[in-house]
MDAnalysis code that builds the backbone (N, CA, C; Angstrom):
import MDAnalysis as mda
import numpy as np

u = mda.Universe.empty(222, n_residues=74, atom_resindex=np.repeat(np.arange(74), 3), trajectory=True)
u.add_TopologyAttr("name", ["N", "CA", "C"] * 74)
u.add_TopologyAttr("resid", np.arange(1, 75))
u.add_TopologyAttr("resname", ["UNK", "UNK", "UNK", "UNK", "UNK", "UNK", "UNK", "UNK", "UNK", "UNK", "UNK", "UNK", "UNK", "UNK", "UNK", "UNK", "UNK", "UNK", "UNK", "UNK", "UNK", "UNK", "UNK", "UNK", "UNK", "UNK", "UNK", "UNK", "UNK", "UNK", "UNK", "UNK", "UNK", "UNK", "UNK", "UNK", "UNK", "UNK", "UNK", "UNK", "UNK", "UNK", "UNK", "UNK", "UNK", "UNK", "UNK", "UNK", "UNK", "UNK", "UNK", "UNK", "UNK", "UNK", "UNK", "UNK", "UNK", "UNK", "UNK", "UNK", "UNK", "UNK", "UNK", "UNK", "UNK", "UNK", "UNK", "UNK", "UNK", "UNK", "UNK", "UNK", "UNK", "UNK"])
u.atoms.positions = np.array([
    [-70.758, -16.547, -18.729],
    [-71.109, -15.160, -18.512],
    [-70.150, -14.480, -17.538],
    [-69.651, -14.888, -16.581],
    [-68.556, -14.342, -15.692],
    [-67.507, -14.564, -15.932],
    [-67.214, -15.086, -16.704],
    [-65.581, -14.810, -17.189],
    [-65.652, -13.833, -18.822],
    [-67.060, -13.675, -19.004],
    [-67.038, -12.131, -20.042],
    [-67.124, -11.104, -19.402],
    [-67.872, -10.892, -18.506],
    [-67.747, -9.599, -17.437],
    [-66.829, -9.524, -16.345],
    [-65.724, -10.677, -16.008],
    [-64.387, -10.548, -15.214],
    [-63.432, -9.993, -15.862],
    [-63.388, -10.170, -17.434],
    [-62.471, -9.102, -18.270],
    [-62.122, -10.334, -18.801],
    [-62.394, -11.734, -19.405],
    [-61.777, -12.530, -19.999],
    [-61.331, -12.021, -21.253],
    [-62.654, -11.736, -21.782],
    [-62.436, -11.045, -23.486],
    [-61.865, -9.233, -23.385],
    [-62.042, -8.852, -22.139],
    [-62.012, -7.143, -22.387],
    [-60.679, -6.583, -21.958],
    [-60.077, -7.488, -21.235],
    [-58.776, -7.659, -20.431],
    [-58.945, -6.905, -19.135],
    [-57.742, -6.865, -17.836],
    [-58.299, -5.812, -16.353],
    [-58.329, -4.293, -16.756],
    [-57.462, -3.840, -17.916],
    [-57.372, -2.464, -17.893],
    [-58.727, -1.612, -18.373],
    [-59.314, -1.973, -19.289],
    [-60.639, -1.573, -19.538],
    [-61.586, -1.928, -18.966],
    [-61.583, -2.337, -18.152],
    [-63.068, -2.743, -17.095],
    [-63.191, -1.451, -16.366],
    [-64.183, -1.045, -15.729],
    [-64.319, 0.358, -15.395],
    [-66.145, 0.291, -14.709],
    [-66.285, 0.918, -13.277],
    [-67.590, 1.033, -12.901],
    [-68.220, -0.848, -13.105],
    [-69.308, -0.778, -13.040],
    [-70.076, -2.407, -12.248],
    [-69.367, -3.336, -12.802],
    [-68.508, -3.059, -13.850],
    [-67.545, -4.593, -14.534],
    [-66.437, -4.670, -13.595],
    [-65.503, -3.791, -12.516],
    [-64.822, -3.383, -11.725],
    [-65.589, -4.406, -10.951],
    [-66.383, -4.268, -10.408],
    [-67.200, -4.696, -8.893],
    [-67.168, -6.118, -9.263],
    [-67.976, -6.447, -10.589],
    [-68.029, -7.858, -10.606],
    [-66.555, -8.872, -10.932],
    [-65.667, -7.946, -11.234],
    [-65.000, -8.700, -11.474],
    [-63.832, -8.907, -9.500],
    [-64.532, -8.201, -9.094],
    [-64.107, -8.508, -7.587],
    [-64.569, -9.305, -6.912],
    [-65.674, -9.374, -7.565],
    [-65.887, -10.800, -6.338],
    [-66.362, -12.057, -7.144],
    [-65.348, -12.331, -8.674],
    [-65.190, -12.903, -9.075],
    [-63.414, -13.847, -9.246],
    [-63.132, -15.239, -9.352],
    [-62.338, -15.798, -9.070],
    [-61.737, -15.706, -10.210],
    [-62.264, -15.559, -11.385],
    [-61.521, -15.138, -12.448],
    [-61.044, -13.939, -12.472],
    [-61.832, -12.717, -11.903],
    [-61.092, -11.284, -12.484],
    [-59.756, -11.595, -11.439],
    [-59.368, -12.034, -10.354],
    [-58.799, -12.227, -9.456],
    [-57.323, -12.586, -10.127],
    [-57.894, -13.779, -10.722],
    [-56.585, -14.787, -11.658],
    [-55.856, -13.689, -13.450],
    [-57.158, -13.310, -13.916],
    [-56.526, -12.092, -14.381],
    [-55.641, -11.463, -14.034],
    [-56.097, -10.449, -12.716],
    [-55.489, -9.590, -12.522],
    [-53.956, -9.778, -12.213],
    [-53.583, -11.180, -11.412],
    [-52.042, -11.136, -11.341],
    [-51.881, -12.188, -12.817],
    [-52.205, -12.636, -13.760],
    [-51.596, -12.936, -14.971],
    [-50.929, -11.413, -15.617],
    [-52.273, -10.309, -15.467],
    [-51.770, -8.875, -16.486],
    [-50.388, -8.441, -15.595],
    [-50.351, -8.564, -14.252],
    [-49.496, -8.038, -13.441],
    [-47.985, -8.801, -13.948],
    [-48.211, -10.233, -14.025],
    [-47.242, -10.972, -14.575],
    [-46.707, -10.546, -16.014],
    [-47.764, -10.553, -17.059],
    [-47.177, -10.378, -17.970],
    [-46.682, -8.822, -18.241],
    [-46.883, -8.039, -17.211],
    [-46.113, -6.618, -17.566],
    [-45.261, -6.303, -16.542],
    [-44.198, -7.262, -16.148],
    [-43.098, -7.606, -15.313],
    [-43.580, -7.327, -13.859],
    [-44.361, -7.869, -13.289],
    [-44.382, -7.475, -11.876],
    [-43.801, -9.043, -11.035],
    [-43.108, -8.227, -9.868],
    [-42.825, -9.427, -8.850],
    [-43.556, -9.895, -8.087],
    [-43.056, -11.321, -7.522],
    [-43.771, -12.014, -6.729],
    [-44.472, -11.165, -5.928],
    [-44.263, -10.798, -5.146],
    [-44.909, -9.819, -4.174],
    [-46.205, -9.404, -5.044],
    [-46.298, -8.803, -6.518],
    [-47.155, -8.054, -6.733],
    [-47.967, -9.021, -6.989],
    [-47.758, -10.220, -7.045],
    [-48.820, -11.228, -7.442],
    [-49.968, -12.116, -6.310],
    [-49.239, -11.729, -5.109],
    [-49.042, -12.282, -4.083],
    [-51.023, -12.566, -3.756],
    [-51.408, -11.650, -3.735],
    [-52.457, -11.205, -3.580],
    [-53.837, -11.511, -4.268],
    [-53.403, -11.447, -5.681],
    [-54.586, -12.165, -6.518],
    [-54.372, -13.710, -6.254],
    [-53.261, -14.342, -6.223],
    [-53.238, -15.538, -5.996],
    [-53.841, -16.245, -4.627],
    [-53.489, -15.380, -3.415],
    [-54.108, -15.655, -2.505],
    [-55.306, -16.278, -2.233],
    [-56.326, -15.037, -3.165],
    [-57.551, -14.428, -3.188],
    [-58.450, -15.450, -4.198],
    [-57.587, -15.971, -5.122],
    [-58.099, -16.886, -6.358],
    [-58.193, -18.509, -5.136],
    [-56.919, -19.025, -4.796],
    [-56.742, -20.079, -3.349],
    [-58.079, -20.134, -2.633],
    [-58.288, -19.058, -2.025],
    [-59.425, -18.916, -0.693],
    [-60.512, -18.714, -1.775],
    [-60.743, -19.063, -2.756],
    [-62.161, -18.946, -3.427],
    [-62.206, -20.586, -3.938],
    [-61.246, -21.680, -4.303],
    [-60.631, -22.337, -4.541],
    [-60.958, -23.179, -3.410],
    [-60.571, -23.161, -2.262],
    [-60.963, -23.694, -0.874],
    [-62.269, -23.764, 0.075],
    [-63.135, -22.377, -0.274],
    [-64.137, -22.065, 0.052],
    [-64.935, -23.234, -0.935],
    [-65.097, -23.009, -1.464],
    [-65.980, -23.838, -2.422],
    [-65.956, -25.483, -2.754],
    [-64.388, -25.649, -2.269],
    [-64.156, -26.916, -2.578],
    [-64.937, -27.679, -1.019],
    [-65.134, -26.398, -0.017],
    [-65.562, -27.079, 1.429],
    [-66.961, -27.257, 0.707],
    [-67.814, -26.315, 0.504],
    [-69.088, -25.978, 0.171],
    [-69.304, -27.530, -0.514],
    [-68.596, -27.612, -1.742],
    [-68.895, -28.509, -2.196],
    [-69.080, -29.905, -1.944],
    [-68.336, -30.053, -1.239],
    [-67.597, -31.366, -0.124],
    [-68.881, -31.536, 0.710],
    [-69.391, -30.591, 1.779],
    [-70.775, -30.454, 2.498],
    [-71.812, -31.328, 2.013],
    [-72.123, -30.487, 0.658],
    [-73.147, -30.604, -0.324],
    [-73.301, -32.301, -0.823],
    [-72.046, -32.871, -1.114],
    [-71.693, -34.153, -1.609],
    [-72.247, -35.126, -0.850],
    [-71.189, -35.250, 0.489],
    [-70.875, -35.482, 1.656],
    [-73.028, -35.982, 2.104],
    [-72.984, -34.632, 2.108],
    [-75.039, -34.666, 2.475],
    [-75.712, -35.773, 1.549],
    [-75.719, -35.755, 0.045],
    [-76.197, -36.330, -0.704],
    [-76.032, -37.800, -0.833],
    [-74.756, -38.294, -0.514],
    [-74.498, -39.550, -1.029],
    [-74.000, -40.343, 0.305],
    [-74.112, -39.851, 1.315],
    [-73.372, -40.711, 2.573],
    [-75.053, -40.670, 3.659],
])
């Protein structure tokens, strides 16, 4: 369900109003957004940012998860 409302199927340019929002504080619209940036020539720099942003969601979670584990089985 969140990678249909991050723009998987709709792509970043047509998302518009609460598909916008969700796809912000989603790790996919994130990874989208610098793939579309990529594939319509943008530079490093312009990518810089979704990648970041995709990382620290990537890290966050991998702690969360780790916690969660960590609690259960030790």
């Amino acid at each position: 369900f969140i990678g249909l409302v991050s723009g998987n199927f709709t792509g970043t340019i047509v998302t518009s109003g609460p598909f916008a929002t969700i796809r912000r504080i989603s790790p996919v619209g994130w990874l989208l957004e610098g793939w579309s940036k990529v594939l319509y020539g943008g530079s490093w720099a312009s990518i810089a940012i979704p990648v970041l942003v995709a990382l620290s969601f990537a890290v966050v979670l991998f702690a969360i998860s780790a916690f969660f584990f960590r609690r259960r089985y030790a």
